[in-house]
Structures are given as C-alpha cells and as structure tokens.
C-alpha positions in Angstrom: -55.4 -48.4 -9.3 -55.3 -47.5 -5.5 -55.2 -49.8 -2.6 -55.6 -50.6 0.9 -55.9 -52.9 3.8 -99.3 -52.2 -1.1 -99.9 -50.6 0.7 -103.7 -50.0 0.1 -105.0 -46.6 0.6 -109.1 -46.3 0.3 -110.0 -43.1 -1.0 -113.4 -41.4 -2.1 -113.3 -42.7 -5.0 -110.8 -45.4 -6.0 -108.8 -48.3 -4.3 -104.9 -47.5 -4.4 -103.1 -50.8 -5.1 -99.3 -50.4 -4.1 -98.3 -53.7 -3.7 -98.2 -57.2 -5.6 -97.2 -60.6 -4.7 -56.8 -38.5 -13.5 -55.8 -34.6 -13.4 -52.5 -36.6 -12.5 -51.8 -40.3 -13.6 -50.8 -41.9 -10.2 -52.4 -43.7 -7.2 -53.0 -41.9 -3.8 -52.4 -44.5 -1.3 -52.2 -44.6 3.1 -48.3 -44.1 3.8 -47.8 -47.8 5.2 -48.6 -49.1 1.2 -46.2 -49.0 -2.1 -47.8 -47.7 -5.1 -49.4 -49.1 -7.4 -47.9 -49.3 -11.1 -50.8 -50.6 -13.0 -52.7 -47.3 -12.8 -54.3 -46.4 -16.6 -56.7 -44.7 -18.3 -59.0 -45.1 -21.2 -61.8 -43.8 -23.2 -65.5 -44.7 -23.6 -68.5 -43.2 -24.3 -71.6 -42.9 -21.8 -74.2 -45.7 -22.5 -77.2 -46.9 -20.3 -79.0 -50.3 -20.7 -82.5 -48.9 -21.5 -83.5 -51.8 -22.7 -85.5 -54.6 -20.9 -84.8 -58.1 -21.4 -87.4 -60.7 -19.7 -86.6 -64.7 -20.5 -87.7 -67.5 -18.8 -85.4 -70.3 -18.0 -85.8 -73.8 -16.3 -82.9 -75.2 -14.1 -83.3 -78.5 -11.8 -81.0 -79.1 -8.9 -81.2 -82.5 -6.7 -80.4 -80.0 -3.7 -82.4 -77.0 -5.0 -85.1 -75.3 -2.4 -87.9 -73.5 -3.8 -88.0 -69.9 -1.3 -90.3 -67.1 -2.3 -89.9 -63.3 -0.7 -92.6 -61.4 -0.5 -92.2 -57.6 0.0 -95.0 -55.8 0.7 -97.1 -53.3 3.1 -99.6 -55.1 5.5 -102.8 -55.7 4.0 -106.3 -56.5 4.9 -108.3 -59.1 3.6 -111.0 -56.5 1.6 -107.8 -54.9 0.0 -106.8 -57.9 -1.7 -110.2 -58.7 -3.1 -110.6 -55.1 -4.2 -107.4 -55.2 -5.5 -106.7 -58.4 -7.3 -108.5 -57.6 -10.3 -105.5 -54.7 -10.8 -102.6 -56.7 -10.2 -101.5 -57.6 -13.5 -102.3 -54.5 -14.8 -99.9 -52.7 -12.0 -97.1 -54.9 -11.9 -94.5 -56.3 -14.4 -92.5 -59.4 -14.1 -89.0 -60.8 -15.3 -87.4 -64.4 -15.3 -83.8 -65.5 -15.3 -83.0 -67.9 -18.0 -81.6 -71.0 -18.3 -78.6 -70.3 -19.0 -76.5 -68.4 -16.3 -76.2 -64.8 -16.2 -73.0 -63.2 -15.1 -72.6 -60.3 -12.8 -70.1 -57.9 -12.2 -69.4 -55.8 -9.3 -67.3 -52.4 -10.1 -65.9 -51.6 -6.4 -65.1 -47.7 -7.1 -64.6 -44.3 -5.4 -65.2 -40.7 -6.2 -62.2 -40.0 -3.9 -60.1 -41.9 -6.3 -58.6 -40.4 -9.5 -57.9 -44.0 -11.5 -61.5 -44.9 -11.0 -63.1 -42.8 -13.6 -62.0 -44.7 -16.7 -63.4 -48.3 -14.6 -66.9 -45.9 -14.3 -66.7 -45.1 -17.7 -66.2 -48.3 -18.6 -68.8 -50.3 -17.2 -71.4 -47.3 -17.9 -70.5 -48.8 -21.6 -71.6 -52.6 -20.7 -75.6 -52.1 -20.7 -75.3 -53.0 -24.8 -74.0 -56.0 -24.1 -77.8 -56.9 -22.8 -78.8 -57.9 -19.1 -79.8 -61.7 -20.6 -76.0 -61.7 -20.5 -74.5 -59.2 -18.1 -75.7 -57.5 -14.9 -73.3 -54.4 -14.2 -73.7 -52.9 -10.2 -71.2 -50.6 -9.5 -70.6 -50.5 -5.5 -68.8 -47.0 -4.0 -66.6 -47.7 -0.9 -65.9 -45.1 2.1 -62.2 -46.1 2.5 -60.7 -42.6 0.7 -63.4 -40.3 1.9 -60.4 -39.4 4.3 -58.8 -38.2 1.2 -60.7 -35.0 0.6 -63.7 -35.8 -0.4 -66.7 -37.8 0.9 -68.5 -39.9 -1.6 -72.4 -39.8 -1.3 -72.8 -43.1 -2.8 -70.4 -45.2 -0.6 -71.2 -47.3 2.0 -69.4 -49.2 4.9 -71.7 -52.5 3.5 -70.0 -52.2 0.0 -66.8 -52.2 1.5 -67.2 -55.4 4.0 -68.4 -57.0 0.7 -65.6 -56.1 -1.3 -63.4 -57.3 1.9 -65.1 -60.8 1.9 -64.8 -61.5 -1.5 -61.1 -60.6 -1.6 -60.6 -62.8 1.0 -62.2 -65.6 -0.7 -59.4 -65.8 -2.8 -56.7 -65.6 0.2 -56.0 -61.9 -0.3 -56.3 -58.8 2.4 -55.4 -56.4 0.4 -58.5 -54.0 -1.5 -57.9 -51.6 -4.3 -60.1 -49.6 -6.5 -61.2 -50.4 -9.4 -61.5 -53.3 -8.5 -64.0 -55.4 -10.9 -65.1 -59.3 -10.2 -67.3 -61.3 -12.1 -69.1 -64.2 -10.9 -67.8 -63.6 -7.7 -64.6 -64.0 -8.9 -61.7 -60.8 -9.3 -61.0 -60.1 -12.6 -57.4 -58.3 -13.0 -57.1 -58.0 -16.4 -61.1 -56.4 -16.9 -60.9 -54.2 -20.0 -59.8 -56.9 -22.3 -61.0 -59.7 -20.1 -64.7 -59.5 -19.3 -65.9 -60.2 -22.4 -64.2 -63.3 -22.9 -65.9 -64.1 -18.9 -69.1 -63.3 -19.9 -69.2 -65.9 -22.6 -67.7 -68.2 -20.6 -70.1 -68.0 -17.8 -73.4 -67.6 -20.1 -72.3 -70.8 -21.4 -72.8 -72.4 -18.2 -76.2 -74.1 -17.4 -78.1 -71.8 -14.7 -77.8 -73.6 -11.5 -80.5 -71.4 -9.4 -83.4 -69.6 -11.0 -85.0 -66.4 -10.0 -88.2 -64.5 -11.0 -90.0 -60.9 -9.9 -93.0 -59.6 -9.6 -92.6 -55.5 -9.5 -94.9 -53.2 -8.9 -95.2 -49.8 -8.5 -93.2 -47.6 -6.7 -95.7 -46.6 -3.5 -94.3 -44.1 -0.7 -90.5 -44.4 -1.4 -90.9 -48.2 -1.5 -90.6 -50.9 -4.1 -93.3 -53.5 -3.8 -91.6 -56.8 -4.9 -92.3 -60.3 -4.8 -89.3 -62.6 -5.6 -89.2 -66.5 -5.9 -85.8 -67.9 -6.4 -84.6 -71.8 -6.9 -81.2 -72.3 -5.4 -79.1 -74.9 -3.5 -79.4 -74.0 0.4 -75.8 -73.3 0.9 -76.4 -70.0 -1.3 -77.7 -66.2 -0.1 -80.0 -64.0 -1.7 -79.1 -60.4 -2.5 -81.3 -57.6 -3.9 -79.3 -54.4 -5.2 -81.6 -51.4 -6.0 -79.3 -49.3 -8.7 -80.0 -45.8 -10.5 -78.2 -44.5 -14.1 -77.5 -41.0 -15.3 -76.0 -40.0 -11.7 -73.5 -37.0 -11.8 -71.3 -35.8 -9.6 -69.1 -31.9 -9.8 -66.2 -33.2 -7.5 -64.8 -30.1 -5.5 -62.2 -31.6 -3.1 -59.3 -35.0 -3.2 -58.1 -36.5 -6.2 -61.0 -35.7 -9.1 -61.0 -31.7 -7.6 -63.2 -29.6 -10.5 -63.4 -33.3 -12.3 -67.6 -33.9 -13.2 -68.3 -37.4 -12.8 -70.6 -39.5 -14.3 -72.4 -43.0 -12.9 -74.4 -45.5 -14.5 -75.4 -48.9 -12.6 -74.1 -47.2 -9.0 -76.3 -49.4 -6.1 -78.6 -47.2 -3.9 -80.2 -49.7 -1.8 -78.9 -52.8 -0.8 -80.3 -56.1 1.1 -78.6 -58.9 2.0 -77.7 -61.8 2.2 -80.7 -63.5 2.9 -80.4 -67.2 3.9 -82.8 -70.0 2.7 -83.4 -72.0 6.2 -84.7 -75.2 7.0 -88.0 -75.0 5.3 -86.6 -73.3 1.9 -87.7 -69.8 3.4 -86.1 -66.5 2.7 -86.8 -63.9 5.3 -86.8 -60.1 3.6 -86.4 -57.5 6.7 -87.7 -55.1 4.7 -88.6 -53.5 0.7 -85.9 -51.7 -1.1 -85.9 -48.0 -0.7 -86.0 -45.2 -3.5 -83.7 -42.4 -3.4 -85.2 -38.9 -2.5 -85.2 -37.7 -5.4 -84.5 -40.2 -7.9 -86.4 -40.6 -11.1 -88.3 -43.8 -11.2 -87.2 -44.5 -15.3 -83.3 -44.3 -14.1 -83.9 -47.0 -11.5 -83.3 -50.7 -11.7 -83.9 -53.6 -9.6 -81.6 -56.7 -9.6 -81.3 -60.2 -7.6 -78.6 -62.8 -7.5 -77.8 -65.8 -5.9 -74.8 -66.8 -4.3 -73.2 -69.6 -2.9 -71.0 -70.1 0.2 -68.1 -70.6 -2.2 -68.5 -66.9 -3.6 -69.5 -68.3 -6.6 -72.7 -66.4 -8.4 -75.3 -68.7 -9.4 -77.5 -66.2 -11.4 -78.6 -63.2 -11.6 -81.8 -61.2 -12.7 -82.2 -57.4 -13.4 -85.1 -55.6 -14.6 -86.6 -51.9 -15.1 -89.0 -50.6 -12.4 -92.6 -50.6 -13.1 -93.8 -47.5 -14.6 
C-alpha cells in the first residue's frame, strides 16, 4: 500500500442515424511519510464481466426529481422523422433495479508496485454480476514522478479520491485504495463481499435508466433519465477491459500489467437544479483506438453525504 498527502449524416443512398434519445514487497513513498506496513500480495485470475444484465426497478422518494440527460449531436427536424423508425433497432437500453446496486471505486497506479494484486483483484469481480456490483477502476497521477507516467491517470481521479477521503475526516491518500458505496473499505479482499450483500439489500433510493446508441465519430450517443433526491450528482464513467500495459520505468520496471474496468472518460458531477434538470456539457468520448466490445458505460448517483444511491452499467451498443 503506498501513500500520500446523432449526428445524422444524409448520404446517396441511406439516412445515417447516430444518435437516440511487487519485484520487491515494500511501499515507495515521498520522504516526509512513514511506510506503510500493510503492503500484500495475492493471486487471481483475469476475468471480464461479458455479460449484460438489464433489470428494471421502481423506487419512490417524497423528495425525488425526475431529470433526464440527453446526449446527442444537433439535429434537424427531417432527421428525426427519417430517423425514428430506426431508433429501436439502433439503440439498446438498461434499467437499475429496485434494489440498490453497489459500486466500487479501485483508486490505483501503474507507478505503484502493491497495486497489481488490487488490479487483479477487481479484474476478478465482473462474475459477481453488474445487478449487484459495478467495478471502475480510477488511475491517479500522484507517482508518475516516480519513474513512470501512467497513461490512464488523471488529475480528476485524484481530486475525487481526495474528496472522498476527506468525507471521512482523513487527508491522507494511498493506493489501492478501494471504497464502496462511497465509503473506504480497508479490509477489501475479505470485505467486499460481505458489502455488497449488505448494500443490495438496501431498497434503491434513486433510479436510473439509458438509452445507448451507437458509437458515431468517437462519441457515445446516450440518453439518460435518472430519479434521485436533489441533494445528489450525477456521474457518467466511460470504462474499457482487456487493457495492458509492458511497464519499462518505477516500481513495476519489465512487470506487464493487465486492466479490466480502468475509466477512460469521465463526466461529472452533474447537479439536478431547480426544475429537476441535469445539464450534460458534453457525450462521453471513445478512446482512439479502443474496441467498441471492450467498452462499457456506467451512471451513478450520489448524494452530498458521499453516499452512492445506485448505480447502472451496461455494454455499448454493437
């Protein structure tokens, strides 16, 4: 453990519809911090969720606003009509269910030598079914001083992993660090399990559905409505499996990495205002390069509190 402080295009001949509504067992840490003793390894196998789970759930809240995000490419009036015949046929949707979902957020590093059993561990969680668990595993840019500069960190995943230690009074970030629900959880190889069941046997107390449609010009056409209290926030993670990585400088030096459920695009949060709105700035992005079958989308809610309400993953539409 380590720490530290559609688009519509009209062609000749068709209508284009785009869019529908350790080498060595020990922590490297700054000079001003005390190691860490809890550092550990262990062994799992590589698994990815392949499957997709789509439930529909009801939850009513007294304070609950209905908001709906729409992300999609401007349109004109003669696209739609040409267009809506195709929508179900080019778009798949997914509900949350009534029960509540938990999520867990992996807070990892490539420059980190103890991180690679956490990878390999929640890599293993995708049989455990996303109508129970929603893995995202968020790099941070805090050792790329180390030697070697992580491709999939980003400044954003480390404010976020700042805020939520703070939450619970701390100012102190490490990796792995795993929470669930919002909450850290310390003891995660024997302990997630037993938070999962606990959280999916809570009542769902927001509910989210999508609308996905087909990857158009590096963008992912998605249409969101989501049923939440108004003190919570939106979040949309875009995530990608099967990533590897030959590490040739820090800690993991001539170490090949594997990633499963590592978050590529990220926007967030999105606050419900007066009028139960959400206002999306934008669509999430696809990696260049990334294959379209290795990408998943995922929502939750979240309250002021930290708390998770629910959360919502799915495959893209293929």
């Amino acid at each position: 453990m380590r720490w530290a402080v559609s688009a519509c295009r009209h062609g000749s001949s068709a209508t284009d519809w785009a869019a529908v509504p350790v080498p060595r067992s020990r922590c490297c840490l700054p000079r001003r911090l005390s190691r860490c003793s809890r550092c550990s390894r262990s062994e799992s196998g590589i698994c990815k969720d392949c499957q997709s789970r789509q439930t529909k759930g009801h939850v009513t809240s007294p304070g609950a606003a209905m908001s709906r995000l729409v992300l999609l490419l401007p349109l004109t009036a003669s696209c739609l009509l040409a267009a809506g015949a195709a929508q179900a046929a080019m778009s798949c949707r997914a509900e949350s269910p009534a029960h509540t979902v938990a999520l867990l957020e992996l807070y990892t590093s490539e420059g980190c030598n103890s991180c690679p059993p956490a990878d390999r561990f929640v890599s293993n969680l995708g049989s455990m079914g996303r109508d129970k668990l929603v893995p995202l595993s968020l790099h941070v840019d805090y050792w790329d001083y180390i030697g070697w500069k992580d491709v999939y960190a980003k400044p954003a995943f480390t404010e976020r992993q700042r805020w939520l230690t703070g939450l619970a009074g701390s100012r102190t970030v490490y990796t792995p660090q795993i929470f669930v629900g919002g909450a850290e959880q310390r003891g995660w190889r024997g302990g997630v399990s037993n938070q999962v069941r606990r959280t999916n046997a809570q009542p769902a107390q927001a509910r989210i559905s999508m609308t996905i449609g087909r990857v158009s010009a590096n963008t992912l056409p998605l249409v969101i409505d989501a049923q939440a209290p108004r003190d919570s926030k939106l979040f949309v993670a875009l995530y990608e499996n099967g990533l590897t990585s030959e590490v040739k400088a820090g800690e993991n030096r001539g170490v090949t990495l594997k990633h499963d459920y590592v978050v590529r695009d990220w926007i967030g949060p999105l606050a419900i205002n007066a009028e139960g709105r959400l206002a999306m700035p934008r669509m999430p992005v696809i990696p260049d390069g990334a294959v379209p079958a290795k990408l998943g989308i995922a929502a939750f809610v979240q309250d002021a509190r930290g708390t998770v309400l629910q959360v919502l993953a799915a495959d893209l539409c293929l």
